[in-house]
C-alpha positions as CSV (number, residue, x, y, z in Angstrom):
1,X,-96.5,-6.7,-40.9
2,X,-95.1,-9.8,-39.4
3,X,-91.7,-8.0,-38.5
4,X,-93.2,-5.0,-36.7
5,X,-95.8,-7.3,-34.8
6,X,-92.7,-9.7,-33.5
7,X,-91.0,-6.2,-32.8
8,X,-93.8,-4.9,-30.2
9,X,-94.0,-8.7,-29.1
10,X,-90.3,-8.8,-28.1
11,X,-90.4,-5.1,-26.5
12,X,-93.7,-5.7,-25.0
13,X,-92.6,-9.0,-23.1
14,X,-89.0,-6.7,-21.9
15,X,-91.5,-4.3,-20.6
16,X,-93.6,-6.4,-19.3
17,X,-92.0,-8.2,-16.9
18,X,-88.4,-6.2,-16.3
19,X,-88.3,-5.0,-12.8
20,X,-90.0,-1.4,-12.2
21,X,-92.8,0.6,-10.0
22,X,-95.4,-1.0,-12.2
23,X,-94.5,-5.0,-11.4
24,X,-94.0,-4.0,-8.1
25,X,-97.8,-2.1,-8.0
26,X,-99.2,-5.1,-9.6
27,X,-97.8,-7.8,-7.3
28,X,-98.5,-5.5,-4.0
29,X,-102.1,-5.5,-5.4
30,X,-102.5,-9.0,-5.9
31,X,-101.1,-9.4,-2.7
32,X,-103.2,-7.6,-0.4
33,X,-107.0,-8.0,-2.5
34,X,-106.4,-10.8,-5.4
35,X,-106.3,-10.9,-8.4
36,X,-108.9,-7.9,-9.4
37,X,-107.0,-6.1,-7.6
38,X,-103.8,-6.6,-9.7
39,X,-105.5,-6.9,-13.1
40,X,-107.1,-3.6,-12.2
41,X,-103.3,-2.2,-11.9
42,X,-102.0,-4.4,-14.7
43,X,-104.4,-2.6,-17.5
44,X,-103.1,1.0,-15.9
45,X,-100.5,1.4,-18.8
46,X,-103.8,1.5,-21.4
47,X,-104.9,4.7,-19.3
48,X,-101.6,6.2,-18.7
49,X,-99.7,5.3,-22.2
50,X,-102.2,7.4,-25.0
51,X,-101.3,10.6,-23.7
52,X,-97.8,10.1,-23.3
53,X,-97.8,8.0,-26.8
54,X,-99.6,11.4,-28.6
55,X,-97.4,14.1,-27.3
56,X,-94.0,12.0,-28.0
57,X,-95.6,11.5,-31.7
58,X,-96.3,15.3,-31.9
59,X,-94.0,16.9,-29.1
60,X,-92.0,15.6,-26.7
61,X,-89.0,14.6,-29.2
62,X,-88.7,18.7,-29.8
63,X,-88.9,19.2,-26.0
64,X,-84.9,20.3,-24.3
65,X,-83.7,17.1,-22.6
66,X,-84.4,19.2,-19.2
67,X,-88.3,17.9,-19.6
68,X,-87.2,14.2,-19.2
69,X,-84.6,15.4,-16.4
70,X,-87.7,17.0,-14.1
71,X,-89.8,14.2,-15.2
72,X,-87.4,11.9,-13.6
73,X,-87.1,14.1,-10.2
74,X,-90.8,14.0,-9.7
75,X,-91.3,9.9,-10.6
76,X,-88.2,9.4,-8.7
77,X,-89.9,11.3,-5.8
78,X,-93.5,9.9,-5.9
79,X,-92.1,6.2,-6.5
80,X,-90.0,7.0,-3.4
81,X,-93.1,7.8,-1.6
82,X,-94.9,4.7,-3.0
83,X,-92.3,2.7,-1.3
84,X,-92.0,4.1,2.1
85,X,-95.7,3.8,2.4
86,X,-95.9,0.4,1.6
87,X,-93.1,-0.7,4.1
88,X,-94.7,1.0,6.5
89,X,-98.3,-0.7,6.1
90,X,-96.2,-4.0,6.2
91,X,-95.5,-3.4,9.8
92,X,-99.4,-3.7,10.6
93,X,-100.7,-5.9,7.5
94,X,-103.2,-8.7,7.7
95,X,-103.1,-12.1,6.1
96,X,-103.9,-12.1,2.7
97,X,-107.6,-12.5,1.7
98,X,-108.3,-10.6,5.5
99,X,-107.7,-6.8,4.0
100,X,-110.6,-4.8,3.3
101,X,-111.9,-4.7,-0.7
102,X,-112.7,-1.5,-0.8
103,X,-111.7,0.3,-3.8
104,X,-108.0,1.4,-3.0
105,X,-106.7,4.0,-5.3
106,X,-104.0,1.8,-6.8
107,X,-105.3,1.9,-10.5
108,X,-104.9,6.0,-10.0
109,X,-101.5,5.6,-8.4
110,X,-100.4,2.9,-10.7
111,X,-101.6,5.5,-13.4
112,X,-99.7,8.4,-11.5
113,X,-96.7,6.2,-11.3
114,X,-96.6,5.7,-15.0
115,X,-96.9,8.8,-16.3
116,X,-94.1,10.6,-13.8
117,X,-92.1,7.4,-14.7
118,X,-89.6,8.2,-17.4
119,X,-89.2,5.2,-19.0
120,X,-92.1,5.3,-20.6
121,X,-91.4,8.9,-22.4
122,X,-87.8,7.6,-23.2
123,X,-88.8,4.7,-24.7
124,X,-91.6,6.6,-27.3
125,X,-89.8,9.4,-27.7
126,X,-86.9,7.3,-29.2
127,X,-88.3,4.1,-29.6
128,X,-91.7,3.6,-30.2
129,X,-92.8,6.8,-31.8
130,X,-89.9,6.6,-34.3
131,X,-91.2,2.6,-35.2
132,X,-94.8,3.6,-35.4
133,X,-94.5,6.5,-37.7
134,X,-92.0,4.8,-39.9
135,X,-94.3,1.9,-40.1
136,X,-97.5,4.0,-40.6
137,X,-95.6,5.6,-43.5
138,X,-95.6,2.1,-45.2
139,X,-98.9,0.5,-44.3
140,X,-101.2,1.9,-41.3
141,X,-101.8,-1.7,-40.5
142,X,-98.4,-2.4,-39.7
143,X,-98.3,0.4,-36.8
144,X,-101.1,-1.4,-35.6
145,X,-99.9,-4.6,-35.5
146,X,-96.7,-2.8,-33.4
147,X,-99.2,-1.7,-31.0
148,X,-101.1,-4.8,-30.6
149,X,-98.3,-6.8,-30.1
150,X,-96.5,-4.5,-27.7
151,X,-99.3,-3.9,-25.2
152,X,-100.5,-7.2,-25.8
153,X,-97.5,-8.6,-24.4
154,X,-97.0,-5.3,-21.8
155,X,-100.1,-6.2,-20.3
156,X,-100.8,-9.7,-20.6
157,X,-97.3,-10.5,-18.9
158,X,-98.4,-8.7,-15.9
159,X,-102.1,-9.8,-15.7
160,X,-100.0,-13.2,-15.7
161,X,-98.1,-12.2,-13.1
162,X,-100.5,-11.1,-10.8
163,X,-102.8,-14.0,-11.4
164,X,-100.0,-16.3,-9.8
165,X,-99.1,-13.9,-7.2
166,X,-102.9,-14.2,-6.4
167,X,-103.5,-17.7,-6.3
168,X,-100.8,-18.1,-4.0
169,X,-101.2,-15.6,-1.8
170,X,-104.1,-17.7,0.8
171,X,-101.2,-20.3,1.1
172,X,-99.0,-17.4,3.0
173,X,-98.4,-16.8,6.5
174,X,-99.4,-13.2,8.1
175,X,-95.3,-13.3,8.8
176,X,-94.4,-14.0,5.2
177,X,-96.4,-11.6,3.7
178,X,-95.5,-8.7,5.6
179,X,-91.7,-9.6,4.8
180,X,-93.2,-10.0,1.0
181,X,-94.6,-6.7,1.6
182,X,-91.8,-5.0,3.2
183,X,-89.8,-5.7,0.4
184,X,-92.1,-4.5,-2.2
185,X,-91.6,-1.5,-0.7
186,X,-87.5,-1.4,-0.2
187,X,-88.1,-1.7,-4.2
188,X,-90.3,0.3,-4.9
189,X,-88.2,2.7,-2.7
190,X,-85.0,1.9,-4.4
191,X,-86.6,2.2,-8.1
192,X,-87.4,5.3,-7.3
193,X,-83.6,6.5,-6.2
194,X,-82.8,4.7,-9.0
195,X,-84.6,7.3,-11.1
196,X,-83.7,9.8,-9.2
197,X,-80.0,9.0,-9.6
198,X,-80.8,8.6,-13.6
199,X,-82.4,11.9,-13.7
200,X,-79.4,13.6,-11.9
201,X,-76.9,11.8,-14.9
202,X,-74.8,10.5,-12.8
């Protein structure tokens, strides 16, 4: 048990906190309305994840490989979109703590943004649904402690994250934020040619 809860530990943490449309969600949020805000898009993967967890378990590892290759053209796209929209609300931002705290959409579009994001299928079709049913075979309790220690890490790395982003957000400048801002959105933008680019196999 102690094997397969250090191996969702380990990939949880990489997952957690390696560059993608989900960091970048969670520290735009924290950003612009705290740390609710980011913590709101941090727990996204728990809504976003079970589907895509069930159908690679049953499904999506019989699926042709052109199901991950339009999967990656459409998160490519809507990430894209994510991005441009974002640099352009830079140009007219606020100072932190000053933007309205209304509910904002971004735990549905952090949940969009998963689920067209590839990585995710990828890594259950050939990682974690392989490792889960291998170690339900064994003992149930070890898949389990797999899943516990992955999304306990996938998750708590970015409520981390966003809890630092948020308490130091009142010390910036309207000027520094809206650079911090417009580059969120250059990434966000360039994750999604990045997937784009993937999807195309070049």
């Amino acid at each position: 048990m102690l094997s397969m809860l250090l191996y969702g530990v380990t990939l949880g943490l990489g997952a957690g906190v390696s560059p993608g449309p989900m960091l970048v969600l969670v520290i735009r949020s924290s950003l612009e309305r705290g740390f609710r805000a980011g913590l709101r898009v941090a727990l996204a993967p728990l809504a976003s994840d079970a589907p895509i967890i069930l159908l690679c378990l049953l499904v999506v590892s019989r699926l042709p490989s052109a199901f991950m290759t339009w999967l990656g053209v459409g998160g490519g796209i809507f990430v894209i979109y994510l991005g441009i929209e974002t640099a352009l609300k830079a140009r007219h931002a606020k100072t932190p703590g000053q933007n309205s705290s209304a509910l904002s959409g971004d735990f549905l579009r952090a949940v969009s943004a998963n689920l067209l994001n590839p990585h995710p299928w990828l890594f259950w079709a050939t990682v974690g649904a392989p490792l889960m049913v291998k170690a339900w075979s064994v003992r149930p309790i070890q898949a389990v402690a797999f899943g516990a220690g992955f999304y306990g890490l996938l998750v708590g790395s970015k409520i981390g994250i966003a809890w630092l982003v948020a308490r130091s957000r009142d010390r910036l400048t309207a000027g520094w934020y809206r650079l911090i801002l417009l580059i969120c959105g250059l990434l966000l933008a360039g994750v999604g040619v990045a997937l784009l680019y993937e999807a195309a196999g070049f």
